[in-house]
C-alpha positions as CSV (number, residue, x, y, z in Angstrom):
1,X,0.0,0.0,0.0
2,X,2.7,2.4,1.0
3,X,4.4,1.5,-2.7
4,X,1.5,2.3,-4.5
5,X,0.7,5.5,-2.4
6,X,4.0,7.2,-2.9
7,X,3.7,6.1,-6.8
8,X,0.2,8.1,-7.2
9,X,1.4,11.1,-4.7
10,X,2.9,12.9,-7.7
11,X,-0.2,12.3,-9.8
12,X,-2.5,14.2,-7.3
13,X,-1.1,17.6,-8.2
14,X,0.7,18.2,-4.7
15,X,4.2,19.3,-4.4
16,X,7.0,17.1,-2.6
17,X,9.5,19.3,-0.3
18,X,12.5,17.7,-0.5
19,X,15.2,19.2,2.7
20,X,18.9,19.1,1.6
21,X,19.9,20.6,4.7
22,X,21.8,23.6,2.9
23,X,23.8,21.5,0.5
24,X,22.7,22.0,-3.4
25,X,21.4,19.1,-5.3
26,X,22.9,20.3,-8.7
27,X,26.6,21.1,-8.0
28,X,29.4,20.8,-10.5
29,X,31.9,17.4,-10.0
30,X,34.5,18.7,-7.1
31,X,32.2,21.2,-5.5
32,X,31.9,20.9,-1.6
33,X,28.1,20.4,-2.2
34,X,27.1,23.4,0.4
35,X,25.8,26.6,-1.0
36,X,25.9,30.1,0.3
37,X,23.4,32.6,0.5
38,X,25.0,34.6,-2.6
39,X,25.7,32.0,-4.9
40,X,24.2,31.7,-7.5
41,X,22.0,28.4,-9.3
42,X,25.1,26.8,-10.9
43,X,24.0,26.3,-14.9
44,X,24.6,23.1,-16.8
45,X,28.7,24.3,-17.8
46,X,29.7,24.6,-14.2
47,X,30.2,28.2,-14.1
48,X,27.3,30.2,-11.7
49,X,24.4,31.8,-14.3
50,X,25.1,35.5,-14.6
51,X,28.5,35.7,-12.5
52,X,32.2,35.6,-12.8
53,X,34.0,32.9,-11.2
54,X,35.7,35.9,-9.1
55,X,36.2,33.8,-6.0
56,X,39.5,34.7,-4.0
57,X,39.8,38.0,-6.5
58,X,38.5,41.7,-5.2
59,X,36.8,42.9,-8.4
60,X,38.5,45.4,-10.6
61,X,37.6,49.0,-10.1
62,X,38.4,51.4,-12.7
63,X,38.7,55.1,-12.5
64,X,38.8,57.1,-15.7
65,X,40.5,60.3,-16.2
66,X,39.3,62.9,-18.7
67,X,41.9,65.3,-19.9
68,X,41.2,68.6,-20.0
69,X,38.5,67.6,-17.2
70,X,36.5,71.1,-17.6
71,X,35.6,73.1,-20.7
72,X,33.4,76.3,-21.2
73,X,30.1,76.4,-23.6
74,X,30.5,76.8,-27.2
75,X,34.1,74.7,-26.9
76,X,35.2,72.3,-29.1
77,X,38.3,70.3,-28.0
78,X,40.1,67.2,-28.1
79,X,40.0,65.4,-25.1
80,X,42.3,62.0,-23.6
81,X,40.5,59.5,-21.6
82,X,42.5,57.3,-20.0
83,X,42.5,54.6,-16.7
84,X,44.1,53.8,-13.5
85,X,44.6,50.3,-14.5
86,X,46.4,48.4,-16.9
87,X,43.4,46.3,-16.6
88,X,41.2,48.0,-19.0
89,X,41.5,47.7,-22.7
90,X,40.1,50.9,-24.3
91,X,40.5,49.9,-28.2
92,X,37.3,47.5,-26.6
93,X,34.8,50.9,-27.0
94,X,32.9,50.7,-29.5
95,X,31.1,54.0,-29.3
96,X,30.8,56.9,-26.3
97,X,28.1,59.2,-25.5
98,X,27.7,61.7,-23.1
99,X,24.4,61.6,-21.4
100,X,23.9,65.1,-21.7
101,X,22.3,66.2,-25.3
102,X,24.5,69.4,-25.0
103,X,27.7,67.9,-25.1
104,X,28.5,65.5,-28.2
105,X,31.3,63.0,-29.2
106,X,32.1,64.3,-32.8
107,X,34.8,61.5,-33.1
108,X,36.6,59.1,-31.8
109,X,39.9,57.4,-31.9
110,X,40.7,54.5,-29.6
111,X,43.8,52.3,-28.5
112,X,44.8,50.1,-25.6
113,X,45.7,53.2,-23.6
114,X,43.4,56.0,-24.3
115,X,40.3,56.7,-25.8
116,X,41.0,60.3,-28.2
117,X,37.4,62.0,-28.6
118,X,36.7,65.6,-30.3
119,X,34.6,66.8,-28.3
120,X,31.4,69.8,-28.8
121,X,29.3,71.5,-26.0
122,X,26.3,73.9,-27.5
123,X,26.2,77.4,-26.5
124,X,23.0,76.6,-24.1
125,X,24.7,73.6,-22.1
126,X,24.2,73.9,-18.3
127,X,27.5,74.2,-15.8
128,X,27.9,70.8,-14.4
129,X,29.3,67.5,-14.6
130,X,28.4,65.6,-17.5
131,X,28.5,61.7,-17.4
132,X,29.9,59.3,-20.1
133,X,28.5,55.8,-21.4
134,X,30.9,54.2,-22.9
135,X,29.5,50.7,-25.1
136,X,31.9,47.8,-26.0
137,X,32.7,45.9,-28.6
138,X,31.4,42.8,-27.2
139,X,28.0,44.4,-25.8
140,X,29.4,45.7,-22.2
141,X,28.9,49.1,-21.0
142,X,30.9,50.9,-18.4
143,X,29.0,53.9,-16.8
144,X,31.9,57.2,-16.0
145,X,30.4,59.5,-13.3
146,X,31.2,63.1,-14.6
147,X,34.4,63.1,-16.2
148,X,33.8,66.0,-17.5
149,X,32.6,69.8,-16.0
150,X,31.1,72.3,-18.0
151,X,32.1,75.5,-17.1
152,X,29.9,79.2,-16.5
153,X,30.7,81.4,-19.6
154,X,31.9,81.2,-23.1
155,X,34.6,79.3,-24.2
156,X,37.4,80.4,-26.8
157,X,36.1,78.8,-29.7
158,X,32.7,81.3,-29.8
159,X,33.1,82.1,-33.6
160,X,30.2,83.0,-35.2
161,X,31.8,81.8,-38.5
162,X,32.2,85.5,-39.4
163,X,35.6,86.4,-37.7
164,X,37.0,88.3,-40.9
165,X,40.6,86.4,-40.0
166,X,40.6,84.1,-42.8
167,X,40.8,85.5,-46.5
């Protein structure tokens, strides 16, 4: 009777609970079998879905540098990003936008070691910091907190395209 019972339990729509007492039922050959509260369901490869095997490592933290760091409205300039790391591969951007639509990236030019970007802020941007999304090659994006200041005033380049200089 108890044979037949636990054969039509599954059949009567119920749910079995089934207690590992913390260790995970679908570990990867070699794994201690005990799961932490962070880790992640461990996908049918080995590696944890959605994570780097970082374990041991402190993750990488890059700080980017923007050179000149400030401008004035109406500026256009050509600007250096690099980083604090020899981590960080910056031929890897594929494109960069500054999430302000008063500043724009007219071009760029990258390499392993700096990103080269001619940069244009209108005559009505705000003073401020201006933040950076940069997009890889490979689909990534790396978010730059205010690499760059817009500065109160009028820059040097304020030509009206009627400066009587040129012939």
């Amino acid at each position: 009777m108890t044979r037949l019972f636990a054969f039509l339990l599954p059949l009567a729509g119920g749910c079995i609970i089934y207690d590992t007492d913390g260790k995970c039922w679908d570990c990867p050959p070699g794994h201690d079998g005990v799961r932490g509260d962070d880790e992640g369901v461990t996908s049918t490869d080995g590696d944890t879905a959605g994570e780097e095997d970082t374990a041991g490592e402190d993750p990488v933290v890059v700080k980017f540098v923007l050179d000149p760091p400030s401008a004035y409205r109406g500026d256009v300039f050509i600007a250096r990003l690099s980083d604090d790391s020899d981590d960080f591969d910056l031929a890897q951007v594929g494109s960069a936008e500054f999430l302000n639509d008063a500043v724009a990236i007219l071009a760029t030019e990258p390499d392993e070691a700096e990103l080269l970007m001619t940069i244009q802020i209108s005559h009505d941007a705000q003073p401020g910091a201006v933040d950076l999304l940069l997009r890889m090659s490979d689909g990534r994006t790396e978010f730059v907190p205010g690499p760059l200041t817009v500065l109160e005033g009028e820059g040097q380049n304020t030509d009206d395209g009627d400066s009587g200089d040129c012939p």
